[in-house]
C-alpha positions in Angstrom: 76.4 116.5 145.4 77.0 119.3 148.1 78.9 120.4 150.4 80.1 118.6 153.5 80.8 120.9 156.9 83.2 117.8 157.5 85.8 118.4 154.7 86.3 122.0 155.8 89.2 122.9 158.2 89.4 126.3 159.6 92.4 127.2 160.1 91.8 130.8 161.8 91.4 130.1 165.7 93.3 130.4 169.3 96.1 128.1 167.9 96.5 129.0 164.2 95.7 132.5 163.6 97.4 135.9 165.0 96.5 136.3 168.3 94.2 139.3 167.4 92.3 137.3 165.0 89.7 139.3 162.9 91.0 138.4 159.4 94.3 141.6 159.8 96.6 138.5 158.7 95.4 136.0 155.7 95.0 132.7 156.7 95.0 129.3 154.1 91.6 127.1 154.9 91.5 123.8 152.9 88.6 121.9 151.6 88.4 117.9 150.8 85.3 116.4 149.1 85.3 112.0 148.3 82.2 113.1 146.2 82.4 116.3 144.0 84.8 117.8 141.3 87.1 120.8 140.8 83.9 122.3 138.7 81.0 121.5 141.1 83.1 123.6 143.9 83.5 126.3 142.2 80.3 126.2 140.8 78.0 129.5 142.5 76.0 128.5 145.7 78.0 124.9 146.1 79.7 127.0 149.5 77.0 128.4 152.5 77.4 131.5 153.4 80.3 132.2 155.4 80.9 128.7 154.7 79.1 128.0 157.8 75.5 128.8 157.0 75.8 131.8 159.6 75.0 135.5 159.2 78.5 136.4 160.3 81.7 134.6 160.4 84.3 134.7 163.1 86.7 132.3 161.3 86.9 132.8 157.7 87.6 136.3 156.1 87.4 138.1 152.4 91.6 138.0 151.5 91.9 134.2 153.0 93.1 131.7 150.8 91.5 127.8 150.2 93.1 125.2 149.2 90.8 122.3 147.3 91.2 119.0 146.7 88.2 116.9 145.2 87.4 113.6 144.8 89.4 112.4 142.0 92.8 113.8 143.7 92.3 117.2 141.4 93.6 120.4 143.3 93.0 124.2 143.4 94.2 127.1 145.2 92.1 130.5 145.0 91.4 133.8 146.9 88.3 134.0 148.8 86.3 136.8 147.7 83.5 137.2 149.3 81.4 135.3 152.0 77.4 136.0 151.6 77.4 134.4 149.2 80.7 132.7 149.0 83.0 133.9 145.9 86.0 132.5 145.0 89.2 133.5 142.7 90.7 132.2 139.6 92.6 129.3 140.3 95.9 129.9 140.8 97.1 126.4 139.9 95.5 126.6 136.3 97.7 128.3 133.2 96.9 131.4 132.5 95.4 132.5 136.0 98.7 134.7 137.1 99.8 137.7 135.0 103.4 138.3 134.6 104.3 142.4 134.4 107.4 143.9 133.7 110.5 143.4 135.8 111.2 145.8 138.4 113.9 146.7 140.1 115.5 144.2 143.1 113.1 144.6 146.8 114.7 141.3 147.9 116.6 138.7 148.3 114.2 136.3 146.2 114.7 137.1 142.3 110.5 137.1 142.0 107.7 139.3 143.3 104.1 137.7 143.7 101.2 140.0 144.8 98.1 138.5 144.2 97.7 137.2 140.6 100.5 139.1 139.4 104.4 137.9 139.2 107.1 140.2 138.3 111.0 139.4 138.1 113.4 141.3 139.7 116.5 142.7 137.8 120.1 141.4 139.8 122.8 143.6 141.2 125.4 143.3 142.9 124.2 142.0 146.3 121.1 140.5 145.1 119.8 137.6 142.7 117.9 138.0 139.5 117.4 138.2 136.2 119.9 139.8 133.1 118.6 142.9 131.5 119.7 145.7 128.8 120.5 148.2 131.6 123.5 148.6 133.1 124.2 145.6 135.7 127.3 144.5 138.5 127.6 141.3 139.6 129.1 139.4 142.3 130.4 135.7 143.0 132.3 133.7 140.3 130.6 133.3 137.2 131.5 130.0 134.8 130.8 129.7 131.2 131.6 127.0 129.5 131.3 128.5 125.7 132.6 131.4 124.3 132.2 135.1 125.6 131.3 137.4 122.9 131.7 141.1 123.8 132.6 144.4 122.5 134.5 145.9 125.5 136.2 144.1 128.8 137.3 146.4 130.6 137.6 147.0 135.1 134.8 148.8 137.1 137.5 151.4 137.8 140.4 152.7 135.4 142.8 151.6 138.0 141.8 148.1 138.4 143.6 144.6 137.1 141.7 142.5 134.7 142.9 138.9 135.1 142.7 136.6 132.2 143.1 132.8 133.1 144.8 133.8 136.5 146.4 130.8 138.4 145.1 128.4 135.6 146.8 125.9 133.5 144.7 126.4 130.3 145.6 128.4 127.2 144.6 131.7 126.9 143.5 132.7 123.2 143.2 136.5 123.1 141.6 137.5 119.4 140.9 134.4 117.8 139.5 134.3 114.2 139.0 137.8 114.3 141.1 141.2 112.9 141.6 143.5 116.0 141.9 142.9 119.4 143.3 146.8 121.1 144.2 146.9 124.7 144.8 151.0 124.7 146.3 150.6 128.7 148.9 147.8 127.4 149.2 144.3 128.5 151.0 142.8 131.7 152.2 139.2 130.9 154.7 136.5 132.0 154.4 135.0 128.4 153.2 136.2 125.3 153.0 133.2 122.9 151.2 131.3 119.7 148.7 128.7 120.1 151.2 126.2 118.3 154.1 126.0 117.0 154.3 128.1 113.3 151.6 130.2 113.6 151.2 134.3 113.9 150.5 136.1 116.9 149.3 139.9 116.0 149.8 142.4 118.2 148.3 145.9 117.4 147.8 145.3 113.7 147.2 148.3 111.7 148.5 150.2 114.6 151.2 152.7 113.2 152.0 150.5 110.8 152.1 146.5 111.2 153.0 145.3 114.1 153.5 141.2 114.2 155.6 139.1 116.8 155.3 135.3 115.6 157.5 132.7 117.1 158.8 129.8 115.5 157.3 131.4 112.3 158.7 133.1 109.2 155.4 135.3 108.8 157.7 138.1 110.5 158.4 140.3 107.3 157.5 144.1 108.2 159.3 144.1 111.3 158.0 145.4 114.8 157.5 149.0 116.0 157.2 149.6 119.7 157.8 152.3 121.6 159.1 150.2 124.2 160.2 146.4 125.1 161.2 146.3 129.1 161.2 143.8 131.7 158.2 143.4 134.2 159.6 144.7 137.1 162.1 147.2 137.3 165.4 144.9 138.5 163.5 141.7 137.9 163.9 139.1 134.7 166.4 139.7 132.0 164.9 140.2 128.1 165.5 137.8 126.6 165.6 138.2 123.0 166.6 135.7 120.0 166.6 132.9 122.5 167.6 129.1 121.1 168.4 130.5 117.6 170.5 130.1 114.7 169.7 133.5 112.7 171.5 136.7 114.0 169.9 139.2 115.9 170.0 142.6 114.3 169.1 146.0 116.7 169.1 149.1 114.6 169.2 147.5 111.2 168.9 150.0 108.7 167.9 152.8 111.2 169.2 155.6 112.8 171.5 153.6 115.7 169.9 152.2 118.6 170.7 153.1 122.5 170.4 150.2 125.1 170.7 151.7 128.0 171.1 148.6 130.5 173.5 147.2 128.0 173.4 143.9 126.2 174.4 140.3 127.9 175.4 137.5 125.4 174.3 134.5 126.7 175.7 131.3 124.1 178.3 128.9 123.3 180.6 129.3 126.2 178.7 132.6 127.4 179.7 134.3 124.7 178.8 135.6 121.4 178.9 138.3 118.8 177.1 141.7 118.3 177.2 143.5 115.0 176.4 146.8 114.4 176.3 148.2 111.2 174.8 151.5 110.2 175.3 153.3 106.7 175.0 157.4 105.3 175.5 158.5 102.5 174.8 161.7 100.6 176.0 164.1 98.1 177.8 167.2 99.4 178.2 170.9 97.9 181.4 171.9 99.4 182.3 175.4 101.2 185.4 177.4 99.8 187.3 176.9 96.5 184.7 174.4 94.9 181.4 176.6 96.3 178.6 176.3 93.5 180.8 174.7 90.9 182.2 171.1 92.2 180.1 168.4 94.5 181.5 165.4 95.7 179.9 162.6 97.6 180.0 161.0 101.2 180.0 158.2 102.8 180.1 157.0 106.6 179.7 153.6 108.1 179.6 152.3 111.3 180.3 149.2 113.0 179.7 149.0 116.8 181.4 152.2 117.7 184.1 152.8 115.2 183.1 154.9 111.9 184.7 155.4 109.0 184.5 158.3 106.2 185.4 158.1 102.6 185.4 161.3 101.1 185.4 161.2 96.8 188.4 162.9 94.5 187.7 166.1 93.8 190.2 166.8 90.6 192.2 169.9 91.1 190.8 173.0 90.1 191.2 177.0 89.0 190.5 179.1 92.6 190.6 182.7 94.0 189.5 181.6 97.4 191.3 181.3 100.5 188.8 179.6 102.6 189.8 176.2 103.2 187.6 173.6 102.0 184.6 172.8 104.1 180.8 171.5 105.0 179.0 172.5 107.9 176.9 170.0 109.5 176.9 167.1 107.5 177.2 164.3 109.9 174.8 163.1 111.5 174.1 163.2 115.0 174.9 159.6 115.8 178.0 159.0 113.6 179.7 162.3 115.2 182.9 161.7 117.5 183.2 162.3 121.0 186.1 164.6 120.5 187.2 166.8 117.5 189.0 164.4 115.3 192.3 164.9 112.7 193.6 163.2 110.3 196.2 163.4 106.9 195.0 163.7 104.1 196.5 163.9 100.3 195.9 167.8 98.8 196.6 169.8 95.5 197.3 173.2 96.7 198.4 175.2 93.8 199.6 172.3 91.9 202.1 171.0 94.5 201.1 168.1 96.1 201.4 168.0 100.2 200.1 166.0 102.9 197.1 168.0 104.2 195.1 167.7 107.1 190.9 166.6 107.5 188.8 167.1 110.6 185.4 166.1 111.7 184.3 168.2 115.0 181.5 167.1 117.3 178.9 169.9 115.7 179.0 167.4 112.6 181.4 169.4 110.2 184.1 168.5 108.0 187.0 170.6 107.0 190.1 170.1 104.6 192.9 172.1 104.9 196.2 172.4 102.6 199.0 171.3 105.1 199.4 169.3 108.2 199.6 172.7 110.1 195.9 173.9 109.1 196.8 176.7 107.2 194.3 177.9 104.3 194.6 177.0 100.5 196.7 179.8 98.5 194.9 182.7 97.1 195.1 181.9 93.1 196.0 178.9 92.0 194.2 175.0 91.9 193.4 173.2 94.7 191.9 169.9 94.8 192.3 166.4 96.8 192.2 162.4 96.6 189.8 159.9 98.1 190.2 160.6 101.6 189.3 157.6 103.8 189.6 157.5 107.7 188.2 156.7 111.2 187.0 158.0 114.6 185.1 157.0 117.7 181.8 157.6 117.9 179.7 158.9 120.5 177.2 156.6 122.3 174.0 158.2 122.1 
């Protein structure tokens, strides 16, 4: 058992080194024994010195590498270091011989860094492979996972850039799934916003001023929606379309302060037509100005439908005066229920126990005023003065 010059190949020399030779680049030798195992290579002494049995040699160097292969097929790869006598590495082929250190930041193209016995991983960016870590990363090329994506934030690398959800795919996108809250705080842009299936709740913004909920083809809608705007995706493109393929009525401003649509409102049904209703209702208590200051109250009520309004004003019986104001109450009406134009009508009076036809007025500063006669003149000076239920009507303003 020893070693044979014949199953060495130097592989430093005219052809197969750098042309300076003298061991500046490392060179792999390899070594072949039909006689000896892995253990009685490496064994100390098994190699001559300088592999050669020479004092000095001019074709194997302290850095080179050797591959080994012995006689039952068994393989190793180590460093050689040293020559007289011959020392050898830890094999680089056996567990346990390399020593893996912290990844380091990207040097190439390669994801891995091997210098001598130790490996480190490099960390990717965005033009270079690697590994994930906790630190901040960017990635490039199309990424495809086939199970969910679990994250706190999605968001662009810059606050004016487009985050594109399923774009140009036929797939259902489910945005908040099984879970509470999903906030978008820059708004969403969308051709379609719809449920899963048919009967089920979409939630958009819940617990956001209030609950906000837009579910078709469901009856979960039961606290309304709040927006401070619904609009079309371009300016000039697609209609809104809202209410479309129902039976119910569509109600804008229910129970609210009147609603303006700006752009208008096509009807698009039976024939191309249909019906809008709109409906709004005050009432209140008033404390009237002049004969009945501090002492009589009546009540009043205003409805509207589309733009027409109409005032009933209760009895107020006829009563002991020393005024000669007429009968008045600054600014009672509101905003949206006030005429375009200052409006008059008759009304029935008791002005010092003689029944006349009086006048009533609502002006556009939201007042109303109720004079004795036709020609506006002030109640008498002593005396009672009083009125029936006055009803009547007026245009309103469309703001």
């Amino acid at each position: 058992m020893a070693f044979n010059i014949l199953g060495f190949q130097f592989n430093r020399g005219i052809t197969s080194a750098n042309a300076q030779g003298q061991g500046f680049t490392a060179i792999p030798h390899t070594y072949k024994s039909t006689t000896d195992t892995l253990a009685q290579i490496a064994a100390p002494g098994y190699f001559p010195p300088n592999f050669e049995n020479v004092p000095v040699s001019d074709k194997v160097f302290v850095g080179d590498w050797l591959f080994i292969k012995d006689s039952v097929g068994a393989t190793s790869f180590v460093n050689i270091t040293g020559l007289n006598p011959v020392t050898l590495g830890a094999d680089l082929f056996t567990a346990g011989s390399l020593t893996v250190t912290a990844p380091i930041a990207p040097v190439d193209n390669n994801g891995i860094v091997i210098s001598g016995t130790n490996v480190s991983l490099e960390f990717a960016d965005l033009g270079r492979p690697g590994i994930v870590s906790t630190q901040p990363q960017v990635f490039d090329g199309v990424k495809t996972f086939v199970d969910a994506i679990r994250v706190n934030i999605i968001e662009g690398i810059l606050a004016a850039d487009q985050m594109f959800i399923g774009n140009n795919q036929t797939s259902t996108i489910t945005i908040g799934g099984a879970i509470s809250n999903v906030a978008f705080p820059a708004g969403i842009i969308t051709d379609v916003v719809n449920n899963v299936g048919a009967g089920t709740t979409l939630n958009v913004h819940v617990l956001y001023d209030g609950i906000t909920i837009i579910g078709q083809n469901t009856g979960a809608v039961t606290t309304g929606v709040r927006t401070n705007k619904i609009d079309t995706i371009t300016a000039g493109g697609f209609p809104l379309v809202i209410g479309e393929i129902t039976t119910l009525p569509i109600e804008i401003g229910s129970n609210t302060i009147p609603t303006l649509i700006k752009g208008g409102i096509t009807l698009a049904g039976v024939n191309g037509g249909g019906t809008i209703n709109y409906f709004n209702e005050f009432s209140t208590s008033v404390s009237w100005a002049g004969p009945f200051a501090g002492s009589v109250s009546g009540n009043l009520t205003i409805t509207r439908e589309n733009n027409i309004a109409t005032a009933v004003i209760s009895r107020i019986p006829a009563t002991a005066t020393t005024s000669s104001s007429v009968i008045s109450v600054s600014t009672i009406v509101p905003v949206a229920l006030r005429p375009l134009v200052d409006v008059f009508d008759l009304a029935y009076v008791v002005d010092n126990t003689t029944f006349a036809i009086g006048a009533v007025s609502v002006n556009t500063s939201g007042s109303i005023i109720i004079y004795a006669n036709v020609g506006q003149g002030p109640f008498a000076n002593t005396g009672v003065a009083g009125f029936e239920n006055i009803t009547f009507s007026w245009d309103v303003t469309n703001v």
